[in-house]
C-alpha positions in Angstrom: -22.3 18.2 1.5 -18.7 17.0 0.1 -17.3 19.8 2.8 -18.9 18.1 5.2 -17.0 14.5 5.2 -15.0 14.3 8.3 -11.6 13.0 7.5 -8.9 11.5 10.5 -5.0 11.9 8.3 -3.5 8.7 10.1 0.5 9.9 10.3 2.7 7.0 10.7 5.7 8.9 12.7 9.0 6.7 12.1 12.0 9.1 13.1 10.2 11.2 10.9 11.7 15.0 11.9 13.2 15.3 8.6 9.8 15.3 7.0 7.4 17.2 9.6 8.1 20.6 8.1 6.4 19.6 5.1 3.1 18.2 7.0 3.0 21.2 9.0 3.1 23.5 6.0 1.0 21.3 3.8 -1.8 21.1 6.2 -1.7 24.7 7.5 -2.9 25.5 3.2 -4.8 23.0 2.8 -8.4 23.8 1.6 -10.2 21.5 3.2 -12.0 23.1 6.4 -10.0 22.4 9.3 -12.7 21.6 11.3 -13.6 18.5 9.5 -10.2 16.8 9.9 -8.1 15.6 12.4 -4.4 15.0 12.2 -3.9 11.3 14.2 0.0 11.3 14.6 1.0 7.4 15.4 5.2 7.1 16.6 6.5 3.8 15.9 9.6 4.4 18.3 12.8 4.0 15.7 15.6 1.5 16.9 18.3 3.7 16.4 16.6 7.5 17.2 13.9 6.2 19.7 10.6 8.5 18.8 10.1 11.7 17.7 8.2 12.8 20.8 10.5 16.0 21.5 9.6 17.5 18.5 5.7 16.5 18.0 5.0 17.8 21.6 7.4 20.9 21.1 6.1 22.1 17.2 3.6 20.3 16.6 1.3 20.0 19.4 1.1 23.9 20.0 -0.2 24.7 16.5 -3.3 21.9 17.3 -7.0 23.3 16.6 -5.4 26.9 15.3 -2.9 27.2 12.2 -3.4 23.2 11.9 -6.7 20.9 12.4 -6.9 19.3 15.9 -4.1 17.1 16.5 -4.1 13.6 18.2 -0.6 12.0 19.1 -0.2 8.7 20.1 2.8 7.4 20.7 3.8 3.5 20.7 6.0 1.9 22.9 7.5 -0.4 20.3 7.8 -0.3 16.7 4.2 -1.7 15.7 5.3 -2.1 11.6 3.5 -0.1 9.0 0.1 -2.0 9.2 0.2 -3.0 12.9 1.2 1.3 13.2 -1.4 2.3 11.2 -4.6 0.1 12.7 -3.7 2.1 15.8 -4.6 5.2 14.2 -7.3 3.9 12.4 -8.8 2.5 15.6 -9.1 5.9 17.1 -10.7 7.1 14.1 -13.5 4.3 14.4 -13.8 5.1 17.6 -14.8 8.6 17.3 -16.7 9.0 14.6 -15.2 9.5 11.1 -16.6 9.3 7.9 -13.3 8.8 5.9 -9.5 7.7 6.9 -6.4 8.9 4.9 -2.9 6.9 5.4 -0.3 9.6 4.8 3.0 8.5 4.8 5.6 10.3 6.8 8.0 11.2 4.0 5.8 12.8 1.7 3.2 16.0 2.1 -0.6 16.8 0.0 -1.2 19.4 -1.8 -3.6 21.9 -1.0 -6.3 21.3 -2.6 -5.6 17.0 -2.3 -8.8 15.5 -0.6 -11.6 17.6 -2.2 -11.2 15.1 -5.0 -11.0 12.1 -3.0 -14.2 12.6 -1.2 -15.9 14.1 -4.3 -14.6 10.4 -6.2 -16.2 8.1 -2.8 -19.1 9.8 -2.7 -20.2 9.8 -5.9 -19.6 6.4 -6.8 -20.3 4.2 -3.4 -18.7 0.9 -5.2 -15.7 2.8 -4.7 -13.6 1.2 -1.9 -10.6 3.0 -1.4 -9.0 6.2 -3.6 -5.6 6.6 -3.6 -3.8 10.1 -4.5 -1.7 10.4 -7.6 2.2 10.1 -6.4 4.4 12.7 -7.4 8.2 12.5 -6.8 9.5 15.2 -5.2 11.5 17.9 -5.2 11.2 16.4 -9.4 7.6 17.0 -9.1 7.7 16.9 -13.1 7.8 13.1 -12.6 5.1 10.9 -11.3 6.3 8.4 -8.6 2.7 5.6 -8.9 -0.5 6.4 -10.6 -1.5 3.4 -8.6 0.5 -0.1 -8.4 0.6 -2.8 -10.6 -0.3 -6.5 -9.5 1.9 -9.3 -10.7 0.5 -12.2 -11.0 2.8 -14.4 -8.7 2.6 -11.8 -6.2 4.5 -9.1 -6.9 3.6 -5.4 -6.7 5.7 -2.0 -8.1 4.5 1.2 -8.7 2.9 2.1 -11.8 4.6 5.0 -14.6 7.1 5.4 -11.5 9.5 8.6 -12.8 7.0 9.3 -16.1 6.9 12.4 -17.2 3.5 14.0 -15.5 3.6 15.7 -19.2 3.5 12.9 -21.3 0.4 10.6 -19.7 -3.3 11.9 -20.2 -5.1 10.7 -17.3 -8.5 10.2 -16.5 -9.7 11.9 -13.7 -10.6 8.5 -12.1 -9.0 5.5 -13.1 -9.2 1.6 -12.2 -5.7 0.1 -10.5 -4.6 -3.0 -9.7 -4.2 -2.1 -6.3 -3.9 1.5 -4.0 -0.4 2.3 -2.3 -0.4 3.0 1.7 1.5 6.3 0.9 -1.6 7.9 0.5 -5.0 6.4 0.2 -8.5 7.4 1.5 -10.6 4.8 3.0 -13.9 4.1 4.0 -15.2 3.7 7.4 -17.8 1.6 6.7 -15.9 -1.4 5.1 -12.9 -1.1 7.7 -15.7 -2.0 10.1 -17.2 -4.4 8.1 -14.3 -6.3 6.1 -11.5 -5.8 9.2 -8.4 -3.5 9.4 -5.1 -4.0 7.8 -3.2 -7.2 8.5 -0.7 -6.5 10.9 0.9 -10.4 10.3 1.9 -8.3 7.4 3.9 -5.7 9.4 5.1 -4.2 6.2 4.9 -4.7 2.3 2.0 -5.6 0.8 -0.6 -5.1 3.4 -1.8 -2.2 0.9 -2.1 -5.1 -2.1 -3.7 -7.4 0.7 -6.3 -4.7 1.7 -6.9 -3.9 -2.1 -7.6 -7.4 -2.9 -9.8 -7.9 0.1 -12.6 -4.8 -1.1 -11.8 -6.6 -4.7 -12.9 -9.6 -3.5 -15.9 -8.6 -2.1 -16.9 -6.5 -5.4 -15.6 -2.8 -4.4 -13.3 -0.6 -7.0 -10.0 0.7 -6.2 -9.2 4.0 -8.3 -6.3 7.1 -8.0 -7.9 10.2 -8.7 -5.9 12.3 -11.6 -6.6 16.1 -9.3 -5.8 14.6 -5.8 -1.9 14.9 -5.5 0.6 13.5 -2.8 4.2 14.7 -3.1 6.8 11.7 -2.4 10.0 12.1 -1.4 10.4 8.5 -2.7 13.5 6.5 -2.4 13.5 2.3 -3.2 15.5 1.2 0.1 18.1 -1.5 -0.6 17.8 -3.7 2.8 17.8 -7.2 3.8 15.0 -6.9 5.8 12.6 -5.4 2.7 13.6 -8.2 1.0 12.6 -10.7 3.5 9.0 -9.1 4.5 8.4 -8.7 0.3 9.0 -12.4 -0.3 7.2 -13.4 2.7 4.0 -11.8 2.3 4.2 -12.1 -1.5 3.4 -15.7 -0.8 0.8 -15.1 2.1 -1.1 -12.9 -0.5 -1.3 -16.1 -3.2 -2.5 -18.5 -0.6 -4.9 -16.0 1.0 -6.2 -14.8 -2.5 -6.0 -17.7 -5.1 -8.4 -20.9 -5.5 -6.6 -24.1 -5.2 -7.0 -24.5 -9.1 -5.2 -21.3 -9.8 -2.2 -22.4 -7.4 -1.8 -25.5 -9.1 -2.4 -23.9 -12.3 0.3 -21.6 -11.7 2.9 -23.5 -10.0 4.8 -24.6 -12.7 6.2 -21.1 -13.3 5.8 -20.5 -9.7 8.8 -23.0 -9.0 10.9 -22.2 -11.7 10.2 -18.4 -10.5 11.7 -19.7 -7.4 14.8 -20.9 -8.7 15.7 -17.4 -10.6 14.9 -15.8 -7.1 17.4 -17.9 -5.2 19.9 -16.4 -8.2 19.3 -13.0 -7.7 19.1 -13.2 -3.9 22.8 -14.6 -3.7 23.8 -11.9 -6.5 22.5 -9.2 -3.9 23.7 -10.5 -0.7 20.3 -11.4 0.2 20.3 -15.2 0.2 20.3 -15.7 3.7 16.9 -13.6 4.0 15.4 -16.2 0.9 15.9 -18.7 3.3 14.5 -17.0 6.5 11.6 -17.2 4.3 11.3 -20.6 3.4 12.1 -21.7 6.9 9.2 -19.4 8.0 6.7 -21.1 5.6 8.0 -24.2 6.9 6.4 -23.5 10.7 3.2 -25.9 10.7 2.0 -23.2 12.9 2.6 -20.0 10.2 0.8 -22.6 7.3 -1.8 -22.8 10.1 -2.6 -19.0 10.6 -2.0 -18.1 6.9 -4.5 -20.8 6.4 -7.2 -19.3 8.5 -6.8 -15.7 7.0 -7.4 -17.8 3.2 -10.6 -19.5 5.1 -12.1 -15.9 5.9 -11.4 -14.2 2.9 -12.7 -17.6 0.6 -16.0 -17.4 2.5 -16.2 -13.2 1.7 -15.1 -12.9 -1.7 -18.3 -12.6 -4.4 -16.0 -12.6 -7.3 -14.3 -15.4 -9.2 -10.4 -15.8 -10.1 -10.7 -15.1 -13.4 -12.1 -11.1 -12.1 -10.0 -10.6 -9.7 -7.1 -11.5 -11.5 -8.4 -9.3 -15.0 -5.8 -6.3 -13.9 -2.8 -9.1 -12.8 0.1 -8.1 -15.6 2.5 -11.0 -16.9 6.0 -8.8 -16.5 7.7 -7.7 -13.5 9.1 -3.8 -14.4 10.3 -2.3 -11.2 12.0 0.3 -13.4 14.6 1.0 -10.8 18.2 0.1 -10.8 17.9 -1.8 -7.0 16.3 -4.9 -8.8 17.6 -4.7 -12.7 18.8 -8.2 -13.8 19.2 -9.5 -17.1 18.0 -12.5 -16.2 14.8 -11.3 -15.7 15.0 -9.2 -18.6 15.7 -11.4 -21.0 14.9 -14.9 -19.5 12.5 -14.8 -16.5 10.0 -11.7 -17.9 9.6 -13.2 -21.6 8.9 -16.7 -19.7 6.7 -15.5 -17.2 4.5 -13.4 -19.7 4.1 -16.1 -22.0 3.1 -18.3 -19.1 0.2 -15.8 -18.1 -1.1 -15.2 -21.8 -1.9 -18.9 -21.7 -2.7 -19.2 -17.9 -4.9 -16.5 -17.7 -7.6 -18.1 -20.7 -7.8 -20.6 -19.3 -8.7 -19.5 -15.8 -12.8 -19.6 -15.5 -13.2 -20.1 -12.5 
C-alpha cells in the first residue's frame, strides 16, 4: 500500500546546471518505484544565465520514463520567486492526480532510500500535514544542516542544530518542529486543495513558516522524519535583496498569524527590536533595504491585502495563540557568521528571552 502513493518531485530550476548531476543520479537509485513519481521540473528563467532549458531538454529530457521517472518540464517566462515557482508545479500535480507533492530544492539531492519514510510517517498518522526530510550538509554530510526550523517569536525563522554533529543528536524517528523548510518537504494533496497553495505575495522567505503555520492553525502537525535524508549543498547568501524579502514577510507572518492581543502584547519588544535592526542593517550595508521595507508597509494598499490574507486565516484557524505559539523560542541563534552581532548576543537575545518567558504565561488566549 505505502509503494503505492504517487509522488510529483516539484524541481524549482534557478540556473541550476551546477546541481542537475546530483538529481539525475539521485533519482536514477532511488528506491522508490519509478512508476509512482514524477519529476515536475519548473525554470524560473535567471536574470543573468536566462534558463537552463539547453541542458534539461538535452540530458535530462532523454532519460524521461527509462533510467529516471517520467519527467515534466515547464519552463517560465519570468522569474516567478520560490513560492510563485513552486505553485506552478504544484498546480500540475493537482491537476493530474497525485497523492503526495515533494519540494526539492535545486541545490541539493535525496538519498536513495528518502521518501519511503515520508509516506510511511503521512500515512500512518493522517494529523500529519506536511513531513520534511532531515538536512544534511553536503559534501560534510557528518553535519546536519536543519532538523526542522525554529520559530522566533517576532517572526524570525533559522534552521535548527544547523552544522551539529549527525553523531552527537539522538533523534526520534519522527519529531514535532516549529515549522518545515521548502528544501525538502512532502505535502499533502488534500489540504493544498483545501487550505490554498503557497503564498506567492511571499515570492521568497518564509512562505515555508507561512504554510507551516497555516496547517498549524487549522490543527495539523508538522514533523522531520529522522530516516528520510536530503543532502544540502547549503550556503547562507549575504544579499540585499534576502534581507529585504526576510524583513518584509517577517512582519506579514505576525499580522497574518497573531490575535490583536498578542500584537499589542508583544509590541513593546517588538519596537525596541526594531531599533537594534535599523543598527545592524546600517553595520551591513543593508539600511537602504530596512527602509524599502517600511515604506512598503506604509502602502495603504499592501496593509489592505496583508489584511485580507489575516481575515482568511483568523476565520480557519481552530487553535488559540497560546498553541500555536507553544514551539515559538525566545532567542534568535542563526549560528552563522553572516548575522553574528554582539549586540544581539549580549543585549538584544538576553532582552528578548526574558520578554517571552513573561509574555508567553500570560498569553491565554
Amino acid at each position: 500500500m505505502l509503494n503505492r502513493s504517487t509522488i510529483a518531485i516539484v524541481y524549482l530550476s534557478y540556473h541550476s546546471e551546477p546541481y542537475l548531476n546530483d538529481l539525475v543520479s539521485s533519482l536514477k537509485s532511488t528506491t522508490y518505484p519509478k512508476g509512482c513519481l514524477e519529476l515536475v521540473i519548473v525554470d524560473n528563467p535567471h536574470p543573468e544565465y536566462g534558463s537552463s532549458a539547453d541542458y534539461i531538454r538535452n540530458f535530462i529530457l532523454p532519460l524521461s520514463g527509462q533510467e529516471l521517472p517520467h519527467v515534466t518540464y515547464l519552463p517560465q517566462e519570468k522569474n516567478l520567486g520560490f513560492s510563485g515557482g513552486n505553485n506552478v508545479g504544484i498546480k500540475w500535480a493537482l491537476d493530474n492526480g497525485f497523492d503526495y507533492i515533494f519540494l526539492h530544492n535545486d541545490d541539493g539531492f535525496l538519498a536513495t532510500d528518502a521518501l519511503e519514510p515520508l509516506v510511511e510517517a503521512m500515512e500512518t498518522d493522517q494529523k500529519i500535514g506536511a513531513a520534511q526530510s532531515m538536512l544534511v550538509m553536503y559534501p560534510e554530510s557528518d553535519l546536519y544542516n536543519s532538523t526542522g526550523n525554529s520559530f522566533h517569536y517576532l517572526g524570525f525563522g533559522f534552521c535548527d542544530n544547523l552544522r551539529v554533529k549527525r553523531q552527537s543528536l539522538a533523534l526520534p524517528p519522527i519529531q514535532d518542529i516549529a515549522y518545515g523548510s521548502g528544501a525538502a518537504i512532502l505535502l499533502r494533496v488534500d489540504l493544498l486543495k483545501k487550505f490554498g497553495l503557497w503564498d506567492e505575495d511571499f515570492f521568497m522567505y518564509h512562505e515555508d513558516l507561512e504554510y507551516s503555520l497555516r496547517l498549524k492553525a487549522v490543527g495539523y502537525r508538522i514533523v522531520s522524519v529522522a530516516k528520510s535524508i536530503f543532502y544540502h549543498k547549503y550556503s547562507f547568501s549575504r544579499n540585499e535583496e534576502k534581507f529585504y524579502y526576510l524583513e518584509r514577510n517577517r512582519f506579514g507572518v505576525l499580522l497574518m498569524f497573531y490575535k490583536w492581543p498578542t500584537l499589542v502584547l508583544l509590541f513593546p519588544i517588538g519596537f525596541i527590536l526594531e531599533l537594534g535592526m535599523i543598527i545592524f542593517a546600517w553595520q551591513k550595508g543593508w539600511l537602504k533595504q530596512k527602509m524599502e521595507v517600511y515604506k512598503y508597509w506604509l502602502k495603504g494598499n499592501n496593509i489592505k491585502k496583508w489584511l485580507m490574507k489575516r481575515k482568511n486565516i483568523q476565520a480557519l484557524r481552530v487553535v488559540n495563540d497560546w498553541t500555536l505559539l507553544e514551539d515559538a523560542v525566545g532567542q534568535v541563534n542563526f549560528n552563522d557568521g553572516a548575522v553574528a552581532s554582539p549586540l544581539l548576543k549580549y543585549i538584544g537575545n538576553p532582552l528578548m528571552a526574558g520578554y517571552w518567558w513573561v509574555a508567553k504565561r500570560l498569553i491565554f488566549w
